[in-house]
C-alpha positions as CSV (number, residue, x, y, z in Angstrom):
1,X,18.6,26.9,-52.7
2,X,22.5,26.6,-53.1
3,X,24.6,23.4,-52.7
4,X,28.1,23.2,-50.9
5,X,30.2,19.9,-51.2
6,X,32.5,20.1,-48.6
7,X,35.7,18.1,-50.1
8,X,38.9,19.1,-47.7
9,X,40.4,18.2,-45.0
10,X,43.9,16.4,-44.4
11,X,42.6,13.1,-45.1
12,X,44.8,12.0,-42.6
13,X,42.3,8.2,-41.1
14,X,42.9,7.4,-45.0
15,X,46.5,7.3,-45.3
16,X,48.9,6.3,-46.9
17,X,46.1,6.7,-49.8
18,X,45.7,10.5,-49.6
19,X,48.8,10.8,-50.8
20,X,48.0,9.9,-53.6
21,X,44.5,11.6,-54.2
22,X,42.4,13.8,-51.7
23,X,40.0,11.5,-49.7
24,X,36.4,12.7,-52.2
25,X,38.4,11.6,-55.4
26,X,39.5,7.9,-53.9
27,X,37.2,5.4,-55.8
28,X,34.4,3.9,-54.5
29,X,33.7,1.0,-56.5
30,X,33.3,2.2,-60.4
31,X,33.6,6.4,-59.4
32,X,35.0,9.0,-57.5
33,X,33.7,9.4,-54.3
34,X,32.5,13.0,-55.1
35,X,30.2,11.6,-57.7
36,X,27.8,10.4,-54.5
37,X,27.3,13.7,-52.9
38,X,27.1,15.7,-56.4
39,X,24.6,13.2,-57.5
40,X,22.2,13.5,-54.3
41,X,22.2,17.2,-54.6
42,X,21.1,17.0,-58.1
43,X,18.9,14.4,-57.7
44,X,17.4,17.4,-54.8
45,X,17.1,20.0,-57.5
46,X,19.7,22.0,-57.4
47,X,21.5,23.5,-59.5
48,X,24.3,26.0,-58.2
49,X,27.1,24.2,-56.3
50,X,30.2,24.8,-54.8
51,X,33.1,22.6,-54.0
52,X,35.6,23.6,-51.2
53,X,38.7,21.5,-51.4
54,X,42.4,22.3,-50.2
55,X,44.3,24.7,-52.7
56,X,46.7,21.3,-53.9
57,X,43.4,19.0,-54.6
58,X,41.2,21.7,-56.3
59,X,43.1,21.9,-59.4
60,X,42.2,17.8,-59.6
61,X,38.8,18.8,-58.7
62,X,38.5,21.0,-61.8
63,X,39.6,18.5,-64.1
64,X,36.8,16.1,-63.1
65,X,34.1,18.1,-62.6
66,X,34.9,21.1,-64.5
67,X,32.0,24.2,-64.6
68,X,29.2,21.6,-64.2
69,X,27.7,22.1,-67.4
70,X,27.7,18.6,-68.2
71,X,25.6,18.1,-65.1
72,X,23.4,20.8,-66.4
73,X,24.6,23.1,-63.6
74,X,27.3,25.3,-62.2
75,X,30.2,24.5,-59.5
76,X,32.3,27.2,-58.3
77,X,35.4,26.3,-56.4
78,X,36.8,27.7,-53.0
79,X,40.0,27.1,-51.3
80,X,40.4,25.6,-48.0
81,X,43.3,26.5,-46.6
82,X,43.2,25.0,-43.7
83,X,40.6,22.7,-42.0
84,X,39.3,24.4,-39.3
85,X,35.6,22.5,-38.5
86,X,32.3,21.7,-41.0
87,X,31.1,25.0,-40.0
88,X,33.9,27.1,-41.7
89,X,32.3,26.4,-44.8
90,X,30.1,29.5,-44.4
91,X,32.8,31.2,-43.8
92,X,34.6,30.7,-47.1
93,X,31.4,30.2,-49.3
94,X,29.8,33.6,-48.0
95,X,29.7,35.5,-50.7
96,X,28.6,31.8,-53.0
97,X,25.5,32.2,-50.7
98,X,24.3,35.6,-50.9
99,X,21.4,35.8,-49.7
100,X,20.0,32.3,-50.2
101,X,19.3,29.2,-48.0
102,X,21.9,26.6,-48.5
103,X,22.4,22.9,-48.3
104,X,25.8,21.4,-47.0
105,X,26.8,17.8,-47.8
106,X,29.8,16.3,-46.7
107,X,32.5,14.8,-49.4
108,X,32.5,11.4,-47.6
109,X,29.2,10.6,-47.2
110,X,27.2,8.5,-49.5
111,X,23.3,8.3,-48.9
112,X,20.8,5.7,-50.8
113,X,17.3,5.0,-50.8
114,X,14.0,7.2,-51.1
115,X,13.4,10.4,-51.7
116,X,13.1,12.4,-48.1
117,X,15.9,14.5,-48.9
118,X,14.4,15.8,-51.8
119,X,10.9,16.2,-50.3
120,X,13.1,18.2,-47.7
121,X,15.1,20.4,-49.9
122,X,11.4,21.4,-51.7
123,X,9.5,21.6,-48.6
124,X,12.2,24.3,-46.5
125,X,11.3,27.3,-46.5
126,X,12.9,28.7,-42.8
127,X,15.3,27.8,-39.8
128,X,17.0,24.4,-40.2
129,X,16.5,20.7,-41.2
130,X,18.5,17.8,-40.3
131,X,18.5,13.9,-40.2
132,X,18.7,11.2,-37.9
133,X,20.2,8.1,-38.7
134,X,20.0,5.1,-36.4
135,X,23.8,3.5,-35.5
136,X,25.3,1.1,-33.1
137,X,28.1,3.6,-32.8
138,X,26.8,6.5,-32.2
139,X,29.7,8.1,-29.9
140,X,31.5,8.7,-33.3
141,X,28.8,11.4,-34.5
142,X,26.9,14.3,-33.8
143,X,23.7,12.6,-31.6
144,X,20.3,13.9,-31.4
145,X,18.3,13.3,-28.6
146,X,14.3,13.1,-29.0
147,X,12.0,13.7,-26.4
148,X,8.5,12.2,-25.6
149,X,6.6,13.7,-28.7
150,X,9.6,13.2,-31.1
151,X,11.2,16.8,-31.2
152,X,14.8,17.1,-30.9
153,X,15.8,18.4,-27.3
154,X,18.8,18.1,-27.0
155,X,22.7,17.4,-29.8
156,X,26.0,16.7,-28.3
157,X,29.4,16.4,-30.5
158,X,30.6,12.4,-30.0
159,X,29.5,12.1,-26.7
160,X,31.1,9.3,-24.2
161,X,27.6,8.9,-23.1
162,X,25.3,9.3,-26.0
163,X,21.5,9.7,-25.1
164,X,20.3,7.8,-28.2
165,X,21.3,5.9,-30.9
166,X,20.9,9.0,-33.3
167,X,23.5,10.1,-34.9
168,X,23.3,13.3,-37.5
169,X,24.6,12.2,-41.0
170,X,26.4,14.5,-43.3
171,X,23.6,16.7,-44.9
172,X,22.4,19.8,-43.5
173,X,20.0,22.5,-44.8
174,X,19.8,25.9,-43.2
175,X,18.4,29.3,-44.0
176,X,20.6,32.2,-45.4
177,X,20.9,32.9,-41.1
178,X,23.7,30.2,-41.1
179,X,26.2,32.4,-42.0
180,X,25.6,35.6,-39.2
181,X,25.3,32.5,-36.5
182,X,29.0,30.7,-37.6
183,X,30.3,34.2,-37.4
184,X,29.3,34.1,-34.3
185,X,30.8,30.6,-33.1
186,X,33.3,30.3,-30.8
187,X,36.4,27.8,-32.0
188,X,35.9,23.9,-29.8
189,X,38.6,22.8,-27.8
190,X,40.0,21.1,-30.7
191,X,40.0,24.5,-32.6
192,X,37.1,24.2,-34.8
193,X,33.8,25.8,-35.8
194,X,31.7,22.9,-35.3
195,X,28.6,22.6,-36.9
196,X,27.0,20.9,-33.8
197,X,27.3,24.1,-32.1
198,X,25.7,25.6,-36.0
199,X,22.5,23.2,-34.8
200,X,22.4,23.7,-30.9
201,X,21.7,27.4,-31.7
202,X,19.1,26.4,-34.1
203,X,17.8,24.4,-32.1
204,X,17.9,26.8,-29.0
205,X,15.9,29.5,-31.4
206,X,13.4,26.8,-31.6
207,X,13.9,26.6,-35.5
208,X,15.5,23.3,-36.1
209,X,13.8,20.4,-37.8
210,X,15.3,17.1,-37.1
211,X,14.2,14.5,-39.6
212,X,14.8,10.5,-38.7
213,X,15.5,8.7,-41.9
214,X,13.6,5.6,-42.4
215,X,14.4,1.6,-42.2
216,X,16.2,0.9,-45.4
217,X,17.7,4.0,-46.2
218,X,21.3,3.9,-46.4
219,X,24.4,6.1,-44.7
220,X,28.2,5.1,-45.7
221,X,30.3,7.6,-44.2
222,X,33.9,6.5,-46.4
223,X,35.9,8.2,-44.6
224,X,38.1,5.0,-43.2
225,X,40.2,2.9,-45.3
226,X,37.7,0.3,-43.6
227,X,34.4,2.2,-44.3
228,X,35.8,3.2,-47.8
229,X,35.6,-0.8,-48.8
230,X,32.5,-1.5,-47.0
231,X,31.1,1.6,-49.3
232,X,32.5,0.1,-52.2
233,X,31.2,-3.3,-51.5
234,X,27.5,-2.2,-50.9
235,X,27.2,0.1,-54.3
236,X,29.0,-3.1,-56.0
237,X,26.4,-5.2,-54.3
238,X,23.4,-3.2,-54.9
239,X,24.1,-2.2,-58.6
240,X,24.8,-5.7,-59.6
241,X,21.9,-7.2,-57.9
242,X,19.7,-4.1,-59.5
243,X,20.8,-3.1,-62.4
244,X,21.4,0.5,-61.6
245,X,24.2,2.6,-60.7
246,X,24.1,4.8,-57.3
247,X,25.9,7.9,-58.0
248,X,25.7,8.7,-61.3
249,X,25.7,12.5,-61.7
250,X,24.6,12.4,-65.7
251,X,21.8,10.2,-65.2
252,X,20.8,12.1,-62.2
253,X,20.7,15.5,-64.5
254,X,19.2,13.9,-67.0
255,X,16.2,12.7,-65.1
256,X,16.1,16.0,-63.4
257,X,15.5,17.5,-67.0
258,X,19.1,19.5,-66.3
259,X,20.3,17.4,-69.2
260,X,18.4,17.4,-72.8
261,X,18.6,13.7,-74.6
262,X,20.7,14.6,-77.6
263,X,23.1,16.5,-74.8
264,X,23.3,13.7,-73.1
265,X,24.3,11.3,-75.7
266,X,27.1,13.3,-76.9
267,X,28.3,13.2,-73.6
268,X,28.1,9.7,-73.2
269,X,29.5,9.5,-77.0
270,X,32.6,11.2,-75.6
271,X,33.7,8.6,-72.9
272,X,35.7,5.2,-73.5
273,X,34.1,2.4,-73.8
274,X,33.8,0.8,-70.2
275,X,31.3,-0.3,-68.2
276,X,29.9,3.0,-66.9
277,X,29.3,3.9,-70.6
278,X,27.5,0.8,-71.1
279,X,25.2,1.5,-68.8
280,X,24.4,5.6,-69.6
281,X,24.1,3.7,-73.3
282,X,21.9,0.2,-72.6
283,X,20.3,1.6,-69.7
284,X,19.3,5.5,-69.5
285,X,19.8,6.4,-73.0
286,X,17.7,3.1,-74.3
287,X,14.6,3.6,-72.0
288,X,14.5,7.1,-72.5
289,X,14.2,6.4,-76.3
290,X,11.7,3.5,-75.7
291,X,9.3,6.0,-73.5
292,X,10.9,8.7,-75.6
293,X,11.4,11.2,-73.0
């Protein structure tokens, strides 16, 4: 399976800060917001990625990311010209994909807490999987409707009426047919190829697997100036109070075996000292030669 972060768009609800820096490289507590997404599809496995960001921000993308290898995998990189809907991703990462399944994760979303999305990357083998995420907003999302023995019947695009409190978070999987269906797609009314419409015909092939994510398990969607803060004070919270870091690609490929231990600590040897060395050094690197991994 193949990974796509989707990191473009005009960044327009975070101004005057996307001037600045695109929206996925704005900070969100101690890294880059792109460090979130990077690190949950490594912590799924996989290993081929590609970032689509507009033709200004790429270059800034390359500088902090580089070819992935010291992730322990690759990133190719693929211009957005101009944001025209979730779905166009397919579009511009076609020949990225081939003729493999892929998994689409959203720049601004940041997810915490157990492992279902790896148990679903390594369980998929056909059609499509998505999540459900219970909100008190849900008019602001994609919403899934369940029927009476929990199937999804029924996804509407930020509906004035929503007919649950389900809304569909930021991370997608789909079989390799993804790409022949958003060729397919007709632009919304707002001009877009929406990736709603990407599920309903999933779902109307009766190959879509909606997933509700548990109690506990955590959704920031920093895409606000508002959200962005309550992001960064939850991973501030959280890490403090835990003694961990959420979002941290290198440990991430290192547990993953992507990363060898004398790779990683010449990685680590190569940053400043600052906190986020401190912990790759006192943390990761220290338990793994206590347990020597």
């Amino acid at each position: 399976m193949k990974g796509i972060i989707l990191a473009g768009g005009a960044g327009s609800r975070l101004y005057p800060l996307t001037l600045v820096a695109s929206k996925q490289l704005q900070p969100v507590y101690d890294k880059p917001m792109v460090y979130y997404p990077l690190t949950t599809l490594i912590e799924g496995g996989i290993r081929e990625l590609c970032l689509i960001s507009t033709p200004q921000d790429l270059p800034r993308f390359r500088q902090l990311l580089g070819d992935g290898r010291q992730f322990g995998v690759s990133i190719e990189y693929r211009e957005q010209a101009k944001p025209a809907g979730i779905a166009q991703a397919f579009l511009i990462a076609e020949s990225f994909i081939g003729s493999d399944c892929v998994t689409l994760i959203l720049g601004d979303n940041i997810f915490y807490g157990g492992d279902t999305f790896q148990r679903a990357f390594a369980e998929f083998k056909s059609g499509a999987t998505i999540f459900g995420y219970h909100v008190n907003d849900p008019e602001r999302y994609g919403v899934v409707e369940f029927g009476a023995d929990g199937r999804a019947v029924s996804i509407e695009e930020k509906p004035k009426q929503p007919k649950s409190n389900y809304a569909v978070p930021g991370l997608y999987i789909f079989d390799n047919e993804v790409v022949r269906i958003t060729k397919n797609l007709k632009p919304s009314a707002r001009g877009e190829l929406e990736i709603t419409a990407v599920n309903v015909e999933y779902l109307r092939r009766g190959s879509l697997r909606v997933q509700r994510l548990p109690r506990g398990f955590a959704w920031l969607d920093a895409g606000t100036s508002s959200s962005l803060h309550e992001a960064s004070a939850y991973v501030q919270t959280i890490e403090k109070r835990a003694g961990i870091k959420i979002g941290c690609p290198e440990e991430a490929a290192f547990r993953q075996g992507f990363v060898p231990l004398a790779q990683l600590e010449v990685i680590v040897g190569a940053m400043p000292n600052c906190e986020y060395r401190a912990y790759l050094e006192n943390e990761v690197l220290a338990e793994a030669k206590r347990m020597k991994i």
